[in-house]
C-alpha positions as CSV (number, residue, x, y, z in Angstrom):
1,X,-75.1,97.8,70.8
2,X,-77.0,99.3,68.3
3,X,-75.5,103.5,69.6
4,X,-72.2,102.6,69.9
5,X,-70.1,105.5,68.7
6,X,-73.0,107.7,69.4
7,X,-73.2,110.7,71.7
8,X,-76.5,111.9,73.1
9,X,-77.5,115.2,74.9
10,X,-80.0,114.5,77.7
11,X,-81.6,117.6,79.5
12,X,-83.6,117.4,82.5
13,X,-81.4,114.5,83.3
14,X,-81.2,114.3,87.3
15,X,-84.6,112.3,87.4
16,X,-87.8,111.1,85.9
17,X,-87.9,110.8,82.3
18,X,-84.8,112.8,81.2
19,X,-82.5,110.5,83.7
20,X,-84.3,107.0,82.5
21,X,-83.6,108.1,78.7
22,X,-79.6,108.8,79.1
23,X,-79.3,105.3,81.1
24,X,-81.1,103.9,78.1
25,X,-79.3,105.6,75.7
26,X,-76.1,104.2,77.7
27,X,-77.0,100.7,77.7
28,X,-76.9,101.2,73.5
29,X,-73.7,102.3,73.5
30,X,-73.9,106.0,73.4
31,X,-72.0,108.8,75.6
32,X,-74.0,111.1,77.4
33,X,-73.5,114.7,78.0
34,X,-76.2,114.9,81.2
35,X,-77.5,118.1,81.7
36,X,-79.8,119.2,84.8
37,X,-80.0,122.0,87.5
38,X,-81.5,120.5,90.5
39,X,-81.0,117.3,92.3
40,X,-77.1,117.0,91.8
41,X,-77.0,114.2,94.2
42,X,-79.1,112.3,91.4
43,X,-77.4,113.2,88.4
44,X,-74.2,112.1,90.4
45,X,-75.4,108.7,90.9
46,X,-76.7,108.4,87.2
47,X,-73.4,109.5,86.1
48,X,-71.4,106.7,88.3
49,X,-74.4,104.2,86.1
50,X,-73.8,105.1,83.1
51,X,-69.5,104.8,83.8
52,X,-70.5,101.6,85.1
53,X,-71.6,100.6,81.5
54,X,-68.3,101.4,80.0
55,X,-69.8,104.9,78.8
56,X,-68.2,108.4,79.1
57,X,-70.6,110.5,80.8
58,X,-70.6,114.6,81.4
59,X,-72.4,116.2,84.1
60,X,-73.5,119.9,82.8
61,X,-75.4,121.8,85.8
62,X,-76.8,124.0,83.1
63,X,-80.2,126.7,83.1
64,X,-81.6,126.3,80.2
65,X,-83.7,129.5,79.8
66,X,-79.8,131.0,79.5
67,X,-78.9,131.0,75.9
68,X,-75.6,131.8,76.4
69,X,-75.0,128.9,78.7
70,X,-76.5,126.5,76.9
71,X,-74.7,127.5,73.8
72,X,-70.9,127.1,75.9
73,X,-72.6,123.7,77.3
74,X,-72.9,122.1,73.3
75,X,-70.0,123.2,72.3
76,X,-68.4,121.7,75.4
77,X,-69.3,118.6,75.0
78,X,-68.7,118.5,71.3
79,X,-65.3,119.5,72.1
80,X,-65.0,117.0,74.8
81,X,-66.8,114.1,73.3
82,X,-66.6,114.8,69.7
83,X,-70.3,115.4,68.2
84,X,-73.9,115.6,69.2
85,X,-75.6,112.9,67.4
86,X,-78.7,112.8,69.6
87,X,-80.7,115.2,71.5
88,X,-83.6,114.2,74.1
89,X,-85.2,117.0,75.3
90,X,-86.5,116.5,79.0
91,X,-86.4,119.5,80.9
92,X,-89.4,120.7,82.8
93,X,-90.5,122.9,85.4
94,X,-94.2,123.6,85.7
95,X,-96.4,125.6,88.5
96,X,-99.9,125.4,88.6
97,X,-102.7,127.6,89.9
98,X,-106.0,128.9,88.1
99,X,-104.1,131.4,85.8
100,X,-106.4,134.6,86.8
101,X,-104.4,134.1,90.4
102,X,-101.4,133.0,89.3
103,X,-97.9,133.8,90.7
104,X,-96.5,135.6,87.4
105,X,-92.9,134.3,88.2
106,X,-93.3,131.0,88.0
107,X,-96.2,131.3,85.6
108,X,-93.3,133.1,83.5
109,X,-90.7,130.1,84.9
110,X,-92.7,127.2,83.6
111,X,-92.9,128.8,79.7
112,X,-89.2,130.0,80.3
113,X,-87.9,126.5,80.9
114,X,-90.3,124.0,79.5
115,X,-90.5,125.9,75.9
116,X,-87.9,128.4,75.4
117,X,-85.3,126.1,77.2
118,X,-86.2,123.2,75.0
119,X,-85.7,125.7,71.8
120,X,-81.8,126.9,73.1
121,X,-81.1,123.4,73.2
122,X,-82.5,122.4,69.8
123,X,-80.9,125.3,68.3
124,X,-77.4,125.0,69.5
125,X,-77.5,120.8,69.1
126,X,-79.3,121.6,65.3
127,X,-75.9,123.9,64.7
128,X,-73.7,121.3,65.8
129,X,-74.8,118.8,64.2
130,X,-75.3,120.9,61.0
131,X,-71.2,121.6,60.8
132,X,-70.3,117.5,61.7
133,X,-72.8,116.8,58.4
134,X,-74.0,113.4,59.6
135,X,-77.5,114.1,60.3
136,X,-78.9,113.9,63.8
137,X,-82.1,113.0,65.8
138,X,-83.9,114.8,68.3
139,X,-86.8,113.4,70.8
140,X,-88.9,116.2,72.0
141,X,-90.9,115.1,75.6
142,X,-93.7,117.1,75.0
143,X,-97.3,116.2,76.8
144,X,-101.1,115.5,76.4
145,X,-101.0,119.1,77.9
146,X,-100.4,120.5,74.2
147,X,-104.0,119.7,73.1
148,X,-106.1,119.2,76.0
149,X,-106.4,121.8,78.3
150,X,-106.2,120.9,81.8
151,X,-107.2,124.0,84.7
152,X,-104.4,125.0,86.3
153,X,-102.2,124.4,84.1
154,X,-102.4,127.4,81.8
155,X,-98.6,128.1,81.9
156,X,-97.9,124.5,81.2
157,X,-100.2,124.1,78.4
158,X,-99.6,126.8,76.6
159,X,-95.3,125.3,77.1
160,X,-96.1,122.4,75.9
161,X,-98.6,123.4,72.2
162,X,-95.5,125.4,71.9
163,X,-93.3,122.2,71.5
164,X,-95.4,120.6,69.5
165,X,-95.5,123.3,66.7
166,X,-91.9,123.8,67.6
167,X,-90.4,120.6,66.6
168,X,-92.9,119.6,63.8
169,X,-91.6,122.6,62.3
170,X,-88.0,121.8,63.1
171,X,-88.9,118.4,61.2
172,X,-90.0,119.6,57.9
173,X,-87.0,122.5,58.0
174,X,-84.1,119.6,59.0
175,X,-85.3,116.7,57.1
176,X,-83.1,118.0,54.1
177,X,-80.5,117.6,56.0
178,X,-80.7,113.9,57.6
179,X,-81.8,114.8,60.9
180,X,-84.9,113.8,62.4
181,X,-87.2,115.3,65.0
182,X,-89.8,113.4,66.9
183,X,-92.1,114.0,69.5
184,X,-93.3,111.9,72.6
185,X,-96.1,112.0,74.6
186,X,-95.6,109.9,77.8
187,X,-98.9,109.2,80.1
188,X,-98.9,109.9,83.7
189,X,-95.5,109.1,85.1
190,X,-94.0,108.9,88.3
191,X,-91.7,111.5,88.6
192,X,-90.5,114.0,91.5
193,X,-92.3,116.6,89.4
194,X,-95.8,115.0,89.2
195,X,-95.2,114.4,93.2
196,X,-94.9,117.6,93.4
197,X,-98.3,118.1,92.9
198,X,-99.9,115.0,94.3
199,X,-99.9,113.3,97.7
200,X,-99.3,109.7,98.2
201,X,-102.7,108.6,98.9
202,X,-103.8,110.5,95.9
203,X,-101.3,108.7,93.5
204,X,-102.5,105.3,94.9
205,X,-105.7,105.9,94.3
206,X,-105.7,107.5,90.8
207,X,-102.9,104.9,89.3
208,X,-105.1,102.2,88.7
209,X,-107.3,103.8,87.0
210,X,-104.4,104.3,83.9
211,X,-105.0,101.6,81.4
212,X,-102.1,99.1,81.7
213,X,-101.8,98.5,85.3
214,X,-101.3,102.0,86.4
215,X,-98.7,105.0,85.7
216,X,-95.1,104.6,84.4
217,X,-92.1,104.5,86.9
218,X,-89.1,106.4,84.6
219,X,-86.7,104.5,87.7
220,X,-87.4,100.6,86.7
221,X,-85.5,99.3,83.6
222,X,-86.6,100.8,80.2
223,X,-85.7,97.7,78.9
224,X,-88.2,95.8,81.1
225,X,-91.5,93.9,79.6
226,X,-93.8,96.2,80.6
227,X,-97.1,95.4,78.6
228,X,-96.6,99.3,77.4
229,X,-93.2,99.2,76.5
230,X,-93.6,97.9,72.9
231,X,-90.8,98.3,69.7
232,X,-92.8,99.7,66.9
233,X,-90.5,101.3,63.9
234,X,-92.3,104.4,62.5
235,X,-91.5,104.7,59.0
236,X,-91.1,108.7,58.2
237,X,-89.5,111.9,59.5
238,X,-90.6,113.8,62.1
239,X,-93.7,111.5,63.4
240,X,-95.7,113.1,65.6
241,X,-99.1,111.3,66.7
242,X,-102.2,113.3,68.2
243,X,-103.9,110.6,69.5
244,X,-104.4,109.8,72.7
245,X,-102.8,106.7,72.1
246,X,-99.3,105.0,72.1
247,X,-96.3,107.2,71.2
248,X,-92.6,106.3,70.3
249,X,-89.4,108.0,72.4
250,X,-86.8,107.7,69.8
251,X,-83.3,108.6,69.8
252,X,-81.3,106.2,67.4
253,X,-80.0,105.8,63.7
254,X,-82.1,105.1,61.0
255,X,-81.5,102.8,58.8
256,X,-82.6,102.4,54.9
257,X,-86.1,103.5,54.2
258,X,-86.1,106.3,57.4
259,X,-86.9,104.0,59.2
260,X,-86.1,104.3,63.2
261,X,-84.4,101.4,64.4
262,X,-83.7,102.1,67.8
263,X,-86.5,102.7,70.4
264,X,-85.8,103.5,73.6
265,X,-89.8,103.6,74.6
266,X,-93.2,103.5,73.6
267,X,-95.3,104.7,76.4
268,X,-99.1,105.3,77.2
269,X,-101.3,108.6,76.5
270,X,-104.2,108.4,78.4
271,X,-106.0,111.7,78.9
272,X,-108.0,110.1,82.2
273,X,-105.1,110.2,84.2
């Protein structure tokens, strides 16, 4: 198992994306620290998984947007589980209304949680593994909502642009120091928070219309032979591709070279649906 030994931070961890990466990362060998704040019932069950693999998991029922709590939460699970080798960032919440209209508190909720929680975790995991001195790698899920503005979505745009620059800057600071940051873009997936937003009928009848026989299901295997999920090293710190394209969720060692050897995913951009 090419994580064993490791330990990975997952936030946003109770479902979609964020709960599909710290199974993965399981399945490779590596301890989890799980963080979420809503659907425990879910985070329970991916817990009792990812003991089922022989893994150590910890269940941290943590808001992000509080600094001081997620700083306690890191050095928790350092204490308990003895470094923070990996961090996938995954936690979202997003509202969406015309932004002339808009409710301000979740307008203000969305950038709270999807940015500014994203940076508390970065920060405190960035310190951490700063004192262990073994480098690190971090896997920002960012969004085609960085560069294309969708209506609506003001809040949630503006979030996610502020990822981006985020972490391409945390790149170019932490590359001196052996720990890589990396960003994602995953194409239209079936989570609870794109149901949120869309009925049934409507996600039957837009998912085929995503290249690849429709939108990603975060709940199937990540290790299935899906068309889409293809291994493809990328060969320098802190990739991050524009494109509206393929992209690369990373969260393992590198290994001569910087070259990424472990890939969890590589999903599809599409920026038709």
């Amino acid at each position: 198992m090419k994580l064993s030994g490791k330990v990975a931070l997952v936030t946003g961890a109770s479902s979609g994306i964020g709960r599909a990466s710290a199974i993965a990362l399981a399945k490779e060998g590596a301890d989890i620290a799980l963080n979420y704040l809503t659907m425990p019932e879910s985070a329970e069950t991916a817990k009792k998984e990812i003991e089922a693999l022989g893994r150590k998991c910890l269940l941290y029922p943590v808001d992000l947007v509080d600094q001081a709590a997620v700083e306690t939460m890191v050095a928790d699970a350092v204490h308990k589980l003895g470094k923070i080798d990996t961090l996938v960032s995954s936690a979202v919440f997003s509202d969406r209304e015309m932004f002339h209209v808009a409710d301000m508190k979740g307008f203000h909720k969305t950038i709270d949680v999807s940015m500014w929680g994203a940076f508390h975790a970065l920060r405190a995991c960035t310190n951490q593994m700063l004192k262990k001195g073994n480098g690190g790698n971090v896997v920002i899920v960012s969004s085609p909502h960085a560069v294309v503005p969708y209506p609506s979505c003001m809040a949630y745009n503006m979030a996610k642009a502020g990822l981006d620059m985020m972490a391409k800057t945390a790149a170019i600071e932490l590359i001196k120091h052996n720990i890589r940051v990396n960003i994602v873009y995953p194409g239209w997936t079936d989570t609870p928070g794109e149901r949120k937003f869309f009925a049934e009928d409507t996600l039957q009848k837009l998912a085929p219309s995503c290249p690849w026989e429709g939108w990603r299901n975060p709940r199937k295997s990540p290790g299935a032979s899906y068309s889409s999920l293809i291994r493809i090293p990328l060969t320098s710190p802190g990739v991050y591709s524009p494109l509206m394209g393929v992209g690369c969720y990373l969260g393992g060692p590198s290994e001569g070279q910087g070259i990424f050897r472990t890939q969890l995913y590589i999903v599809l951009i599409s920026p038709t649906c």
